[in-house]
N, C-alpha and C positions, 0 to 999 in steps of 0.2 A: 575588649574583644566583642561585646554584645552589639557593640553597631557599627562591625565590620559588614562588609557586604558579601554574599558567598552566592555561588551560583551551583547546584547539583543539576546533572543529567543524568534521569532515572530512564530514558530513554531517547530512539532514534541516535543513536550513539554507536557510529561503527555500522551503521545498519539504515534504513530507509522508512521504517514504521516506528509506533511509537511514539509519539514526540511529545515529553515531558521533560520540562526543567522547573527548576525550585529554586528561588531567590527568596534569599534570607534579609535582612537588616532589623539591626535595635531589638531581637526578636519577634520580628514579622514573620509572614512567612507568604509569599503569593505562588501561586504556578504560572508558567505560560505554557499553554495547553496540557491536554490529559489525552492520551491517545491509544488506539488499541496497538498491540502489537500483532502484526501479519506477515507470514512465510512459513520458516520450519516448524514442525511441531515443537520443539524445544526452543523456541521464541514463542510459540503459539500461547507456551505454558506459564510462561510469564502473566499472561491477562489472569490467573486463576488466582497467582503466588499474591500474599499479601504488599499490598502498598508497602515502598522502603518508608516511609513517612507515616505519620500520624494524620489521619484526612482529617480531623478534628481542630488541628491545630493549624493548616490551612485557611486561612481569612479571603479570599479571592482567586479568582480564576480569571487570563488572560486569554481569549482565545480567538488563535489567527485567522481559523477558519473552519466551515463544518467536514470536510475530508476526515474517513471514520478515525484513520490514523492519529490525526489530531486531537479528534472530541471521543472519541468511541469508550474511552473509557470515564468520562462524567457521572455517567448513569449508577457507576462501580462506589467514585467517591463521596457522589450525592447520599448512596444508600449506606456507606459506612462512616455517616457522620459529617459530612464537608456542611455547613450551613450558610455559605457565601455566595456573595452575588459571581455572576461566572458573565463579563464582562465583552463585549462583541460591535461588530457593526450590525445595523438592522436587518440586512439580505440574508446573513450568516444566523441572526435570530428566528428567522422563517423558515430558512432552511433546516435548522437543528431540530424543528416541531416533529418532521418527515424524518430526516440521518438517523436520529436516535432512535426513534418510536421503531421504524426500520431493523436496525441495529437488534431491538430489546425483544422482537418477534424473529428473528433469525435464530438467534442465542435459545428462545423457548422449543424453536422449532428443533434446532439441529439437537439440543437435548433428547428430546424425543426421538426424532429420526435411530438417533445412535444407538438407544434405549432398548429400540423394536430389534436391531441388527439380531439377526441368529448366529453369530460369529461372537457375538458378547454377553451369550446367554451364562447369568451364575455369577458375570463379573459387577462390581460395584458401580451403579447408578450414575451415569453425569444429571450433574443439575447447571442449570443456563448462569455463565456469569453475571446476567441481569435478567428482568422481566420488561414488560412495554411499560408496566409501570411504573419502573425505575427511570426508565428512559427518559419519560415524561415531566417526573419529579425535578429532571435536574436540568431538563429545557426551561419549566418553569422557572429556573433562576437565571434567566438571562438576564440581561439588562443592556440594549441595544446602544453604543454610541456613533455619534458622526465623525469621521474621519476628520485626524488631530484636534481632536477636539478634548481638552486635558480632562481627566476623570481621577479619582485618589481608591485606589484597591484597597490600600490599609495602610496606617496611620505612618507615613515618614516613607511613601512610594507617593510616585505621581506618575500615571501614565497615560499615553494617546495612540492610537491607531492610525499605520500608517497604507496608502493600495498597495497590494503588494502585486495586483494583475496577474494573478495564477486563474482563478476562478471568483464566479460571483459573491461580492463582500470579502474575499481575504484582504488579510493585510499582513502587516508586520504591526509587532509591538514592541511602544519605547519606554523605556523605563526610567524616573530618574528618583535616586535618592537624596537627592540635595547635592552630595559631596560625588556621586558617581552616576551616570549616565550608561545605559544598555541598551541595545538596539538586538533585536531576537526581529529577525528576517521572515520568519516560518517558510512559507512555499513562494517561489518568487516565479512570476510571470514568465515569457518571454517576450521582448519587443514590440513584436508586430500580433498580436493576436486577436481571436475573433471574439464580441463583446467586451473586452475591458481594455481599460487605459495601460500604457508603461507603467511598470512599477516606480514608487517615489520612496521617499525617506531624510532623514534628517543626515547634519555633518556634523562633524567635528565630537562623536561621543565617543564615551573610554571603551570601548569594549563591543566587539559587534557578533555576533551567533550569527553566522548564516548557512542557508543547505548549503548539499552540494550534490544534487540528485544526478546530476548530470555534468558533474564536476570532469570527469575524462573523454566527455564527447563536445563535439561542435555539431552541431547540424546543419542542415543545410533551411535556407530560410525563405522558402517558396512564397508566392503573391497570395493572397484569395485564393484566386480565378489559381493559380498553377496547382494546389491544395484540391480543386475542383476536379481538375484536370487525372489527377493522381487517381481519386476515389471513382471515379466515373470512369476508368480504366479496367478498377478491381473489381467494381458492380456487375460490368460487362462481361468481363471474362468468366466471371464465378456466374453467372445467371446462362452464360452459353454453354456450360456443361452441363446441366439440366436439373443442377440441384440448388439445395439451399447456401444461401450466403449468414453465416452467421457469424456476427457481430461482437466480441466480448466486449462493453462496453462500463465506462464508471455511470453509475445513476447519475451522478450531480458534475455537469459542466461538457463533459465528453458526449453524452448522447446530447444531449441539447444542440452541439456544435455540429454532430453528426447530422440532426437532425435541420438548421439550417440548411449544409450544403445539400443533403438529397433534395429538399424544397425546390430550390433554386434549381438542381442540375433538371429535377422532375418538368418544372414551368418550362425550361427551358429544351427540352426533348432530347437532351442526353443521355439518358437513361432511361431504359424500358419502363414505364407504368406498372409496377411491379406493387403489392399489398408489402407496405413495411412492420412489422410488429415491432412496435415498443414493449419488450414482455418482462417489464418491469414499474409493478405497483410505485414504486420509492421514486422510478426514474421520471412516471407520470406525474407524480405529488411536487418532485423539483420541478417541474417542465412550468407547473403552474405558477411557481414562484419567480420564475425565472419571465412570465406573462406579469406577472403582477407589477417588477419591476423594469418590464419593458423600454421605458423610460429613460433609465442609465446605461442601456446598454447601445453597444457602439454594431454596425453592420444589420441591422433589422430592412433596412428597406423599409419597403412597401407589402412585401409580402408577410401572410397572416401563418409565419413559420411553423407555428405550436398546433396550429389547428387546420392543414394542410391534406390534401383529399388523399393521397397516398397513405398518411399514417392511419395506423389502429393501434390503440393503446389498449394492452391487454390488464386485468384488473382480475378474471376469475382463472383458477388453477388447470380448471378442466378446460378452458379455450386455450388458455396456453400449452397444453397435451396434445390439444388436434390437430397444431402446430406443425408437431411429428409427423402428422400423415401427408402433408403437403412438400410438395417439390417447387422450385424453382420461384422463392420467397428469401427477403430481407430480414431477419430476425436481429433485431441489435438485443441484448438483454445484460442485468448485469450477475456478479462484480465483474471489475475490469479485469483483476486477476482472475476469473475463474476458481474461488475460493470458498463461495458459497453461493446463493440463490437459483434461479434459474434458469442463469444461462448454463450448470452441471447436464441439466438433464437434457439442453441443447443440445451437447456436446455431444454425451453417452449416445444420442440416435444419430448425429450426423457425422462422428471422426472415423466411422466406420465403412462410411459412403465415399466412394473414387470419383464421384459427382459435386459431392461437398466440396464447401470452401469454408474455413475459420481463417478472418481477416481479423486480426491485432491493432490498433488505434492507440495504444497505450502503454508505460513502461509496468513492465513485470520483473518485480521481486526475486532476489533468489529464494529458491526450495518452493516458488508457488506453482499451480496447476499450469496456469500460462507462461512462466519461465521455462518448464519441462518442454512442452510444445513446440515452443519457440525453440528450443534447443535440440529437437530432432529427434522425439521419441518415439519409435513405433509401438510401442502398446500405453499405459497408462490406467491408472486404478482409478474411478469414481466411483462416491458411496460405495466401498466394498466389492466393486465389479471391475476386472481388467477387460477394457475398452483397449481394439487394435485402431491404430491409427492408418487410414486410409485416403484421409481427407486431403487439401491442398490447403496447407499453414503458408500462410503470408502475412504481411505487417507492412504497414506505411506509417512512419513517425512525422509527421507531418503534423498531428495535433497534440502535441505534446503540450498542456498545463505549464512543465516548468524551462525556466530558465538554462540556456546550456551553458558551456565552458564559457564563450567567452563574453556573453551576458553575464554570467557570475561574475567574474574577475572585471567587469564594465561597473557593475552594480557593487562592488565594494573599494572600487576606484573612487565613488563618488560618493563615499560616506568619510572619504579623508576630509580634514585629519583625524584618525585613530589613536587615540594618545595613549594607550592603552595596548588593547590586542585583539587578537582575532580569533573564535572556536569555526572548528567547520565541522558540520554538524550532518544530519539527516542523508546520508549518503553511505555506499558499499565502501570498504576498506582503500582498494584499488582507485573510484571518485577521488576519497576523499586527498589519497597521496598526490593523485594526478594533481589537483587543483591547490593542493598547501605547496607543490615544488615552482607552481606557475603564480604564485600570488607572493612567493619569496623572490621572483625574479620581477616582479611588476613592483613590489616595495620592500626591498632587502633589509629596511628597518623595523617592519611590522615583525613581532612576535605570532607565530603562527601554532595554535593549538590541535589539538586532533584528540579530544576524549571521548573515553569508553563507557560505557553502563556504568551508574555507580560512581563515577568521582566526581567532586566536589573540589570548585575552587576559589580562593579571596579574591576580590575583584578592587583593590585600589583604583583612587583617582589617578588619572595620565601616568600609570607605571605596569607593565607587564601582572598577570594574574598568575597566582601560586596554585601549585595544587598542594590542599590541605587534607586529604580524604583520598585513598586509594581505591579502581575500580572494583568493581564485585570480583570476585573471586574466579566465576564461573563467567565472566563477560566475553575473553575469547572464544568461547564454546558455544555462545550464543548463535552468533551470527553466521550466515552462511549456511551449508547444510549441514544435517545433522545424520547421526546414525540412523536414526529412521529412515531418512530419502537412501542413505545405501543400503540398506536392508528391503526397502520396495523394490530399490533398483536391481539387487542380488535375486530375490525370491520373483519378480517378473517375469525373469532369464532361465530361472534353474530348470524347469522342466524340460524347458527346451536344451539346456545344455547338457543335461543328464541324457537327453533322447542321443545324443551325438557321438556318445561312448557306445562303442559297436558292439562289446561284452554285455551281455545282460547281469552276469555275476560280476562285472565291474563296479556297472554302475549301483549294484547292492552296497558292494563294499563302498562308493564314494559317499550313498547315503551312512551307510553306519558312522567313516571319518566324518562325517559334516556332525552326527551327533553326538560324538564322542568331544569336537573341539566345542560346541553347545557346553557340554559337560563338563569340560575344565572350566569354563567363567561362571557356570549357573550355578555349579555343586563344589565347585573345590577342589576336587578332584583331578589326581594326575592321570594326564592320556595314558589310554592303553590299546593307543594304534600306532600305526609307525610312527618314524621320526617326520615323514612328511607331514601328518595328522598334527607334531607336535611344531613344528615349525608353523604350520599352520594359525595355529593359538596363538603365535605370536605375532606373527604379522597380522591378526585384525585386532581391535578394538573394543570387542564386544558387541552383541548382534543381540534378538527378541523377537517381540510379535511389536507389531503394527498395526495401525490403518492411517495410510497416506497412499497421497496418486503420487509415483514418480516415475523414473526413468527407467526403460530396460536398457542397459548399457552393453546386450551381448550383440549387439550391432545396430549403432548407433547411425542414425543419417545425419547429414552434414546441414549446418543451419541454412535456412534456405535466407535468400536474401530476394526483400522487395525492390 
């Protein structure tokens, strides 16, 4: 049994963040990537919860790419013992200096932030799942290699690095044990996109891990110049209403792309001459690397993109604040979700403005700031403050990073023969079904997998994988939203729905039922309001306090479509 092969998913399983797996053999043990987990608070809560694994006992680290999801949790392993080299292509080692360092000053910060809130005075201290100096510690163990180029992670594994064309340096990684063969996808390109090549990959191995971020959609697959055409529509429109265009954008790969096209459209008099803020430290630090390797990348021209007379890259807090006081400016900033840094405080001054525009460029998570948005909410909580939404939310998917349906189902088409089987991996529930009913109909003899948080399964040479290991316990409850986003979305509404009961001694009496069904889950205690009060109890779940931004659902607007 020692030199079976097993492969655990301790995440991106069932869910879209996260992305760790754990391959065993002979008693090895390597990871292919270490990733944060981001969305609900109760996925959030996972980054704190101790590793399922022993990081000690970890010999190597594979990783496909610096997206924080991926690596964001390194910092975590490096500082509770991981001693290994953590394995890469060189773009992806330049990059991680910035993600991480980034990452480990976020984590410091938002400790603090949370620390000062006067809503959490008396309660127990957070302290930062890492520091900058963790981040750093566990960059230092990179160890850069060239695409497929074999490298040995620990004794009776042999792997290489495959383009996987998501963003700058991803790949896929392939794994072989002598008697078994693995192929783990990570983030896979699409097609035709701007700086990198079609994603590539090996044939004929036992067992393939691929996403499926975008497993239930097709997109549509615009030129350039049509991609141009699109953004230079939304600059227009958001710029003629007299206020700011702001941008949620990912630091690494997205704003870069963004930042091409305004070039280009700017040179070309498309687009108003307008001051663009890059107001993102991390997304300047990639911008650089992404100069460095200029070289490999595909679409540059002639024009000196990164250093472009329209851009300002913003670096100090307080020029990022005066931001605020200007009208009718480009602001890209990040995270892409709207999750943490500075595009929050973008937000908080301009979703409130009927001048504003928040333009979307990228896929948002369920339960995150930017899914809410996207999904039609007129008010929403930042840092502790409910912000009313006034703004004009739009989104053009057009730069989408990953792979859609039928690039998926293209790109596991051409890893046949599979002799073995398939996991589909890094995707929402819904993805992943959509694309395991359509990858049964493309190869009706591929074994098709779909595991959750937590299982573990034997990976035999050229024969279907068992599962040996049942998911965690609590995996279905993970993902998706949680009590908390109904509980924002409940407590957003309530004043307002209490205002709407015409009795004043009603709406008493509705507060006392609301505390009285508090009172049966918190104390034990049986209701002692009506039957309605007690029916009540039953039909929720249990409710608390909070702090998260979500939805008020007591009139919801309808997603708006770009």
């Amino acid at each position: 049994m020692d030199e079976d092969v097993t492969i655990t998913f301790h995440g991106a399983a069932q869910t879209v963040t996260g992305s760790c797996m754990e391959l065993s053999s002979a008693g090895h043990r390597i990871l292919i990537d270490c990733g944060l987990f981001q969305g609900s608070r109760t996925l959030e809560m996972l980054n704190h919860a101790p590793f399922e694994f022993d990081p000690t006992t970890i010999e190597a680290v594979a990783l496909t790419h610096s997206h924080i999801d991926h690596c964001g949790l390194l910092p975590k392993l490096v500082a509770q013992g991981f001693g290994g080299p953590i394995f890469c292509t060189a773009p992806t080692a330049d990059l991680l200096e910035y993600m991480l360092a980034d990452a480990g000053r976020i984590q410091e910060f938002e400790a603090t932030r949370r620390n000062r809130r006067r809503d959490r005075a008396g309660e127990e201290r957070f302290t930062p799942l890492y520091t900058e100096q963790d981040a750093l510690a566990a960059w230092r163990r990179t160890r850069p290699m060239g695409l497929e180029e074999w490298f040995e992670p620990a004794p009776g594994f042999r792997s290489r690095l495959w383009n996987a064309g998501h963003i700058l340096g991803a790949a896929s990684a392939e794994v072989d044990t002598g008697d078994v063969r693995v192929l783990c996808s990570g983030d896979l390109g699409p097609q035709h996109k701007a700086f990198q090549n079609a994603p590539a990959g090996p044939t004929g191995v036992d067992h393939v891990v691929c996403e499926s971020t975008y497993g239930s959609r097709s997109r549509e697959r615009p030129s350039l110049e049509q991609r141009r055409d699109r953004l230079a529509a939304e600059i227009d429109e958001a710029l003629a209403r007299g206020g700011n265009l702001v941008i949620p954008a990912f630091a690494l790969e997205r704003t870069q792309e963004l930042l091409l096209d305004i070039a280009h459209l700017a040179d070309a008099h498309r687009i108003p001459d307008v001051p663009v803020f890059v107001d993102s430290p991390l997304a300047t630090r990639a911008t650089s690397v992404f100069a460095r390797h200029a070289s490999e990348l595909e679409d540059l021209g002639d024009t000196d993109v990164f250093r472009h007379r329209v851009f300002h890259f913003v670096e100090n807090a307080d020029v990022s604040a005066r931001i605020n006081d200007m009208s009718g400016v480009v602001v890209i900033a990040a995270s892409g979700m709207c999750e943490a840094g500075r595009i929050r405080h973008h937000l908080a001054h301009n979703l409130h403005r009927r001048d504003s525009t928040v333009l979307f460029v990228g896929y948002q998570a369920q339960g995150s700031l930017g899914r809410v948005l996207l999904d039609g909410a007129p008010r929403v909580r930042i840092s502790g403050s409910d912000v009313n939404v006034r703004a004009r939310i739009r989104r053009i998917d057009t730069y989408s990073a990953h792979a859609d349906q039928t690039e998926l189902r293209n790109w596991i088409a051409h890893r046949a023969p599979i002799t073995g089987g398939l996991f589909l991996t890094h995707g929402e529930p819904g993805s992943i079904a959509t694309l395991s009913a359509l990858v049964g109909e493309d190869t009706p003899q591929l074994p098709v997998l779909t595991p959750s948080i937590g299982e573990t399964y034997l990976l035999p040479a050229a024969a279907p994988a068992t599962l040996v290991a049942a998911a965690r316990p609590d995996a279905a409850r993970l993902v998706g939203r949680d009590w908390q986003n109904d509980y924002v979305e409940f407590t957003l509404g309530l004043k307002e729905r209490l205002s709407r009961i015409p009795d004043v001694a009603d709406r008493q009496r509705a507060v006392e039922e609301l505390r009285r069904v508090l009172d049966v889950y918190t104390d034990g205690r049986p209701s002692t309001g009506s039957t309605a009060g007690r029916d009540g109890a039953r039909r929720h779940d249990g409710t608390g306090h909070a702090d998260f931004h979500q939805v008020s659902s007591s009139r919801r607007r309808p997603r708006r479509k770009s």
